[in-house]
C-alpha positions, 0 to 999 in steps of 0.5 A, a space after each residue: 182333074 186340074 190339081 194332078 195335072 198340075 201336080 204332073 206337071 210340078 213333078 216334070 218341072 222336077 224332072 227336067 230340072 234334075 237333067 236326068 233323061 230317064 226320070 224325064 221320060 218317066 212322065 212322057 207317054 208312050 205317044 208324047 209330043 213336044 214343041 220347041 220355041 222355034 216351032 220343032 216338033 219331036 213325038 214319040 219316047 225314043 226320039 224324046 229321050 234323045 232329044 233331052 239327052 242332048 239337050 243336057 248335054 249341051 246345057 248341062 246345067 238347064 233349069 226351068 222354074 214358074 212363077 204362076 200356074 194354071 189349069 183347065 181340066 188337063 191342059 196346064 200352062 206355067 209361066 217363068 224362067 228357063 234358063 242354063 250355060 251352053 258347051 260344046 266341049 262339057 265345060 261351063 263357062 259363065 259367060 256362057 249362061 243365059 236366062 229368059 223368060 219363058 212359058 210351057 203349055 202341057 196337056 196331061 193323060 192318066 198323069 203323065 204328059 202327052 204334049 209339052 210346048 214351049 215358049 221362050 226366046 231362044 235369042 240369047 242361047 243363040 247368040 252364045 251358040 254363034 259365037 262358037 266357031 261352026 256350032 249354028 251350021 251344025 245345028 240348024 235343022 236338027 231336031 233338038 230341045 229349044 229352052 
């Protein structure tokens, strides 16, 4: 079992990277639950989809990658970089990008991922989002993807 789900797991990897919502959920289960890095948790397709949407929208060009992975029957976990630019507006700056390490702990049903976390330091996407007059007011409290 651990070689599909790592193989899930490499193809959500692919997914999240293409930033495309639907191909994302594609390997979400009907049930999936996710945890951002400060702890946020979000469950079910429809909430999922658009959390991602936007999270996409907001860092438009977000891409994850591993440098290990590992796994245990089918819970996987991968470690590397998230990384992408915040926009408020759609616009890329680039002293908007950021880039952290970060880690992801997924367990994987019938090839599809009902439980995806997070790890990283969201520090340097929020020190960007404060710069940006009013955006951490909006934000807080709000049920969205954290890197």
């Amino acid at each position: 079992m651990s070689d599909t789900a790592i193989a899930t797991v490499l193809r959500f990897e692919q997914f999240i990277n293409s930033r495309k919502p639907d191909a994302v959920c594609s390997l979400l289960t009907e049930d999936s639950i996710f945890i951002d890095s400060l702890g946020n948790q979000i469950q079910g397709l429809q909430r999922l989809r658009s959390a991602w949407e936007g999270y996409f929208k907001m860092v438009p060009d977000y891409a994850i990658s591993h440098e290990d992975i590992f796994a245990s029957g089918e819970t996987v976990a991968m470690f590397g970089v998230a990384q992408g630019t915040f926009t408020k507006d759609g616009v890329i700056r680039k002293e908007n990008f950021w880039k952290t390490p970060a880690a992801w702990k997924a367990v994987v049903r019938n090839e599809k991922i009902s439980f995806w976390q997070v790890f990283a330091d969201n520090e340097p996407i929020r020190a960007i989002m404060r710069k940006e007059q009013g955006i951490g007011n909006r934000l807080q409290g709000t049920s969205r993807i954290t890197a």
